[in-house]
C-alpha positions as CSV (number, residue, x, y, z in Angstrom):
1,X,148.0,71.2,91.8
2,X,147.3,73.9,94.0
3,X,149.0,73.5,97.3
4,X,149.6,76.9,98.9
5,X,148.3,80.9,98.7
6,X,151.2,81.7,95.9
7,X,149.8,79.2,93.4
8,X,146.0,80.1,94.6
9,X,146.7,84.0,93.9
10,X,149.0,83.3,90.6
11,X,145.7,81.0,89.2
12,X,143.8,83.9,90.2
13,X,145.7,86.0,88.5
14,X,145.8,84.1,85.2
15,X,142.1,84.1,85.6
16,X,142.0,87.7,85.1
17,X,140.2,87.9,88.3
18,X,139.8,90.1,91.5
19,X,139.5,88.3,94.6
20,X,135.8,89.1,94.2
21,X,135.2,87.4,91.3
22,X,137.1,84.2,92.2
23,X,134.7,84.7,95.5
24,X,132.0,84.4,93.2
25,X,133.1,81.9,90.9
26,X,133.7,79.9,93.9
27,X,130.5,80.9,95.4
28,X,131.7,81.4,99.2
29,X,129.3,81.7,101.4
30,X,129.4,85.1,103.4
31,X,128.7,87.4,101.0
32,X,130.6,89.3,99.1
33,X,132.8,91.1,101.1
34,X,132.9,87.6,103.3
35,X,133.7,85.9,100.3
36,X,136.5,88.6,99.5
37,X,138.2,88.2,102.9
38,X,138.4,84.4,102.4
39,X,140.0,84.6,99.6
40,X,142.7,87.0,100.3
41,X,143.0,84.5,103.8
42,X,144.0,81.5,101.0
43,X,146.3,83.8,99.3
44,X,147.9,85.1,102.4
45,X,147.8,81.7,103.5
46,X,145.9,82.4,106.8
47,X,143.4,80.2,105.5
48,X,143.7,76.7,104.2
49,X,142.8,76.1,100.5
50,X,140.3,72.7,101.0
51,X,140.1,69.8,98.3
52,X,137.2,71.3,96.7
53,X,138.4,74.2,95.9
54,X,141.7,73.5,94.6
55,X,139.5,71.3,92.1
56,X,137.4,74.2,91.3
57,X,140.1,76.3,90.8
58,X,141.9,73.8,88.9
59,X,138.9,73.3,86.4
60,X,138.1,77.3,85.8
61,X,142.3,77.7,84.5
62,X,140.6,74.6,81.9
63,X,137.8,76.7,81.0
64,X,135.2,75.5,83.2
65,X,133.0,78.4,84.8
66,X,129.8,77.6,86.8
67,X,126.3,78.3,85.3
68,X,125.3,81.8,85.0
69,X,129.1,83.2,86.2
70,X,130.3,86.3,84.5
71,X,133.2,88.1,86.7
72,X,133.4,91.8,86.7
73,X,136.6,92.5,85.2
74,X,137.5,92.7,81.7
75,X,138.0,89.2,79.9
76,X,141.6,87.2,79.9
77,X,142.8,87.0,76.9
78,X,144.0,83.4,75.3
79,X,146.9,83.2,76.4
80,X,146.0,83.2,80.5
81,X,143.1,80.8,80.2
82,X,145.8,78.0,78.9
């Protein structure tokens, strides 16, 4: 389980992800560079990380992305998605 803004930024970064995407992926509301800021908060642990999306975050380092979500960045390989 997720509990703090280590473990949030470590399962970002097993995601292959830039705090954009994981913005995205989470679908913050703000806007991008909104969304961006709230993540880095989470990871910097200015911000709490809610139930919701420790779940979310949770189910996208099982393989679960929401409809239509591509990030940016280059794909993880296999190894970072288990």
């Amino acid at each position: 389980m997720i509990r703090n803004g280590p473990q949030f930024k470590q399962a970002r970064d097993a995601l292959g992800w830039t705090p954009l995407d994981m913005a995205r992926a989470l679908r913050l509301a703000g806007g991008d560079k909104q969304g961006e800021k709230r993540v880095l908060e989470m990871e910097a642990g200015k911000r709490d990380i809610s139930g919701p999306v420790t779940v979310a975050v949770e189910s996208f380092l099982h393989g679960f992305l929401p409809v239509g979500f591509k990030p940016e960045g280059p794909a993880p390989d296999d190894a970072a998605q288990r």
